[in-house]
N, C-alpha and C positions, 0 to 999 in steps of 0.2 A: 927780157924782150925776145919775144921769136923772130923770124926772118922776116915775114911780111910787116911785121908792128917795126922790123930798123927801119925797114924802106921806105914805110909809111913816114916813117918820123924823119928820116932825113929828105925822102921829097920835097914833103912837110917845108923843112926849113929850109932848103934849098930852094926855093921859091919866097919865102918871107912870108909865110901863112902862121896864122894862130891856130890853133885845134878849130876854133868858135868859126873862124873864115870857112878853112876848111871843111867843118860840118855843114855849114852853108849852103856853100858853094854842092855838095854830095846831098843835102836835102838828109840828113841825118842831125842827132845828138852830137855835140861838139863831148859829153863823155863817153860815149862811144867810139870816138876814135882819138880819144885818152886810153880807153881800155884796151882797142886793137892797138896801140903801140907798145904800151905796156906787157904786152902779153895776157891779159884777162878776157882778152875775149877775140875769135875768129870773126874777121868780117865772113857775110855773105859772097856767092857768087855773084847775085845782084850787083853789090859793093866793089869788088875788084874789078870787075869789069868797067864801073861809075870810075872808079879809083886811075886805070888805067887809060880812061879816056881824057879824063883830066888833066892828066900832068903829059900826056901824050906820048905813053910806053907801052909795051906791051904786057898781055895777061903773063907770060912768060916769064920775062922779067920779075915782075913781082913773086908769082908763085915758083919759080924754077928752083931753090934751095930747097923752099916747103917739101917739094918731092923730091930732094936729094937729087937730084936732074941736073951733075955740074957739067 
């Protein structure tokens, strides 16, 4: 798993979401963000941003490891 696909997945459950909710809720594939937590696949900027407003954090937050940025 990369750094955004932890955050995503512990957001994720830290809220009591399913992948399925989650995709939902972001207007996306619920395997798509199986695969952004897994590590197969990068969300969009689009997405992080959808990502960040939802769980009410910042873009920073999510991406700040991505860019080695501690």
């Amino acid at each position: 798993m990369n750094r955004i696909g932890e955050k995503l997945h512990r957001l994720r459950t830290q809220h009591g979401l399913t992948t399925r909710e989650l995709a939902t809720n972001l207007g996306v594939a619920h395997s798509y963000i199986g695969h952004i937590e897994t590590g197969q696949r990068s969300p969009s900027a689009k997405l992080i941003l959808k990502i960040a407003r939802f769980f009410e954090v910042s873009i920073d937050t999510l991406m700040k490891d991505e860019l080695n940025l501690e």
